[in-house]
Every structure is written in C-alpha cells, then in structure tokens.
N, C-alpha and C positions, 0 to 999 in steps of 0.2 A: 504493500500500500504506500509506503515512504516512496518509492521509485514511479508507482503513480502518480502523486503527489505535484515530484519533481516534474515530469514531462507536463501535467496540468498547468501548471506554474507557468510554464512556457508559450509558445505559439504552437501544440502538436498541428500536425496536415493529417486529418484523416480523408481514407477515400476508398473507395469500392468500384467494382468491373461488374458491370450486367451488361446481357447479350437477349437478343430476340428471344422469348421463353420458347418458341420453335429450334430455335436452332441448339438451346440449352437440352432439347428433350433429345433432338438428334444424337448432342455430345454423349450425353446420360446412356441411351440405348447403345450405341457405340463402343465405351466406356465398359457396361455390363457385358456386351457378350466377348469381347476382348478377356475380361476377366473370369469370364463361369469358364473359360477354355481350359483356367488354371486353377477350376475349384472351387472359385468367388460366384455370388450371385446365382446359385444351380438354381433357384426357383423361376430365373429367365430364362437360361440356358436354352435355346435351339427356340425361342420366338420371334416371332415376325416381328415389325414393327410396329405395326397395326396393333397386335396382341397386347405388345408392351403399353402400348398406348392406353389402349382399354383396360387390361387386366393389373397392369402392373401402376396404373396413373389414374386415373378416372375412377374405376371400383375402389381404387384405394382412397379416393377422397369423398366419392359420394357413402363410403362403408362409416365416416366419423361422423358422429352424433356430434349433439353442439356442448356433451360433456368430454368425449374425446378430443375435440377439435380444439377446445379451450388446452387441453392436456399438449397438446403438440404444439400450440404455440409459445406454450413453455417451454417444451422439450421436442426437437424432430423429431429426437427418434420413437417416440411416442408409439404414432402405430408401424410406419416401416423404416428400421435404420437401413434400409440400402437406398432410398432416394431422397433424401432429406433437403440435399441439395439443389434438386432440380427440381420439388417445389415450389409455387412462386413465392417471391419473396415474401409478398406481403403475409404469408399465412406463421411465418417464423423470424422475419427480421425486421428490426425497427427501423427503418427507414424516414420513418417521420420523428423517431425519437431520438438520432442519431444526428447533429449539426456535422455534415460532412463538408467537408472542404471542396473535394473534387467525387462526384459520381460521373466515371467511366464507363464509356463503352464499348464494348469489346473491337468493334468494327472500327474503332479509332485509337485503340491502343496504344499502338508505338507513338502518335501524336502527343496523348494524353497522359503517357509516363513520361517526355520532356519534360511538359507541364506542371506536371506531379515534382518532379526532379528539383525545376526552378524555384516552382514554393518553399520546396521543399531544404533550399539551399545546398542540394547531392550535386554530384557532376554530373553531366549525363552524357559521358562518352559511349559508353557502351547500352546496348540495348538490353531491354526488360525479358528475362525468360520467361518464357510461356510454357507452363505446365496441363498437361491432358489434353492437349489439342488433338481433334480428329478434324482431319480433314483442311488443315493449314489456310489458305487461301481459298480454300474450296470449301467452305463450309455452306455458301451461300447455295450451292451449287448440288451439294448434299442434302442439304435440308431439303432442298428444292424438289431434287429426286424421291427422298423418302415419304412425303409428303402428296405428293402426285396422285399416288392413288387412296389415300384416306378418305372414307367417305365423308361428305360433307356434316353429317350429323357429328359425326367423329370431331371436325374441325370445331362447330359450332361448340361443344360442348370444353375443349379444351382453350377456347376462347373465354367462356364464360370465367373459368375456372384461373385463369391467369389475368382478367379482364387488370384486375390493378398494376400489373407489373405493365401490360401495353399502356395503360394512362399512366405511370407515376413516369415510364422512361420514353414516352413517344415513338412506340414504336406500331406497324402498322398489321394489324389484326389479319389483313389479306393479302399479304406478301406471299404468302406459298399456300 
C-alpha cells in the first residue's frame, strides 16, 4: 500500500487496449482451440465457431440469473474461468470507474503506445510487444471470414450482448 501510495502521489498514466468485441471473440476462439491441442480448454476442443459462439458465449451468458450475474461482476471467473476475458467489458470492468489516461485501440496500437510512451515520459525507441495475437494484420480479415457465415440471429444477439463495449469504444455493430 506505501508503494501505492507513492505512484498516487505522482502523475500515474493509466490506460487500456480494447478491440472490436468481434474481432476479441475471433482472438478468444483462436486462442482456445490452439490451446485444447495441448490439453487446455477440452470442453471446446474440435468446435466450430458458430458452436463457440453459441455454446461457449451466448448460453453462457443468457445461463446467469441476475444473482449470478451480480457474482461475476465481482468475480469473472464466476461462472466460466476460460472466457473471462472476452467478455464485454462492461459486465467485469470498471470503465466508468476507472479515470484513464489513455483508452487504446487495438487497431491503432503502435500509434497509441508512442503516445502512451510521451505521457508517459518512457523513450519510445522500440516498439510495444504484442502478446496473443492471431492473425497479425489480418485480423480484420479473419474476423471477417469467420463471421461470414453466422447466422444473423446469431449476430443480433451477440450485438445485444456486447451493445456497451460498441457504444463506450465507437465501434460499428455491422462491420462483419
């Protein structure tokens, strides 16, 4: 707490990276079956995307009651600790309770850690490593693909479900 304290005392930069909740679900599914190859995630293991989508995202949110739902936004891992993260934000993270400096987005990254860097008084010779990334530059591209054949109920429903992370970060609900 004394080392909290100390950085409060100061000018801390906080900041955070969000990306199209579409193209997070891509990452997420991506992400899983890379890992159930080695063990991880078996209860996805060898599903579509469609499936994951439905079974693994949608039943798992339409399954929490409004005493569960309160339980996980205390806690992700509540009712599934393997998607916690892919989640929208707003069901787990304070965003509105949070004075961020900089919220980042993924699709401007390398711009936005200069940025990050400057406030921040770092050098920024070197670029920002990127961790989990499927599909590098092509992510838009991927999404895109996987997406394609989702039925439209499908979309609809996982629009509703993410509705706040498209309004808090302006992102567009019909892109894929």
């Amino acid at each position: 707490t004394e080392a909290l304290l100390r950085i409060l005392e100061g000018t801390p930069v906080s900041f955070t990276n969000v990306r199209h909740p579409f193209e997070r679900l891509v990452s997420a599914y991506l992400m899983i079956m890379d890992m159930s190859k080695e063990g991880h995630f078996q209860e996805f293991a060898g599903m579509s995307f469609e499936q994951f989508l439905t079974e693994g995202v949608l039943m798992k949110a339409k399954a929490m009651t409004s005493k569960n739902r309160f339980a996980f936004e205390k806690n992700p891992h509540y009712i599934t600790p393997t998607l916690p993260l892919h989640y929208p934000h707003n069901a787990y993270c304070g965003f509105c309770n949070i004075n961020y400096t900089v919220i980042s987005k993924m699709e401007t990254f390398n711009e936005d850690s200069i940025r990050i860097k400057e406030i921040s008084d770092l050098e920024h010779g070197d670029k920002m490593e990127r961790f989990n990334t499927h599909g590098g530059n092509k992510t838009h591209d991927t999404t895109k693909e996987l997406f394609k054949n989702i039925a439209e109920d499908i979309k609809i429903e996982l629009v509703e479900l993410y509705k706040y992370d498209f309004a808090m970060f302006d992102y567009d609900a019909n892109l894929y």
